[in-house]
C-alpha positions, -999 to 999 in steps of 0.1 A, spaced: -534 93 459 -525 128 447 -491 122 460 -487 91 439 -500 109 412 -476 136 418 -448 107 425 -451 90 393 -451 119 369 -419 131 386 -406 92 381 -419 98 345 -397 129 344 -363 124 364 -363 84 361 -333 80 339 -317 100 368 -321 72 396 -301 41 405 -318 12 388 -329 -2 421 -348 29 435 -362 32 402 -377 -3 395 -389 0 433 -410 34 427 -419 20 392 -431 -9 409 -448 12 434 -461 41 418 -468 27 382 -478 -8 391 -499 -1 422 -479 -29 439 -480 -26 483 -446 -24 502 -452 -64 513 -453 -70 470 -423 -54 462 -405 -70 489 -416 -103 485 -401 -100 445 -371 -82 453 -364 -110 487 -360 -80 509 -380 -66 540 -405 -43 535 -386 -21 553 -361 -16 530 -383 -13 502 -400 19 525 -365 32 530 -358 29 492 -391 50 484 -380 68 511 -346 78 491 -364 82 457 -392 103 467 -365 128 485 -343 123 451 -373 133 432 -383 162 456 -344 176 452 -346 172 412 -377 190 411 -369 220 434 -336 222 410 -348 217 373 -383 228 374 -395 209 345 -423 195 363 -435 230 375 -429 247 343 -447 220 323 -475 224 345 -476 262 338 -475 260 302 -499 236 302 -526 262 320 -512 292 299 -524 268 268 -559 260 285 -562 303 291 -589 316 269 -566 341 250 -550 346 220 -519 322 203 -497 354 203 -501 361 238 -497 325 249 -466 325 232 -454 355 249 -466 342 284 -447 309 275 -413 326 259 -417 343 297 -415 313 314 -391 295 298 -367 323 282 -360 325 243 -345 289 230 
């Protein structure tokens, strides 16, 4: 579950940077909840191949991720924001992170 968690806010972040198919298929997957046997039964191909499309995505996502950062970085801001400190020195720690814009 924590990996389609983890799956579906990368989708949510990188999507417009898959093929249409290997998108729909992880939408379809991680969004919708639908099993390997669903997807292939809408798409008229094996479940196999729908596997070895998540397959492809997941490792698209994982390369995207390690490259760009946005998920990570969003994550850190996020628990610099929930820190029990001052806005001034959240705004430094974030300005850290991510550089001046």
């Amino acid at each position: 579950v924590m990996d389609g968690v983890y799956y579906s806010e990368l989708l949510q972040i990188y999507g417009g940077l898959l093929t249409e198919k290997h998108k729909s298929v992880a939408e379809a997957y991680y969004s919708l909840d639908l099993s390997l046997a669903e997807i292939a039964e809408e798409n008229g191909v094996s479940r196999q191949s729908v596997s070895d499309a998540l397959a492809a995505t997941r490792k698209k996502l994982d390369f995207y991720e390690e490259n760009l950062k946005i998920y990570s970085t969003k994550r850190e801001i996020n628990a610099i924001i929930d820190e029990n400190t001052l806005k001034e020195t959240k705004l430094e720690k974030i300005k850290n992170l991510v550089g001046e814009v």
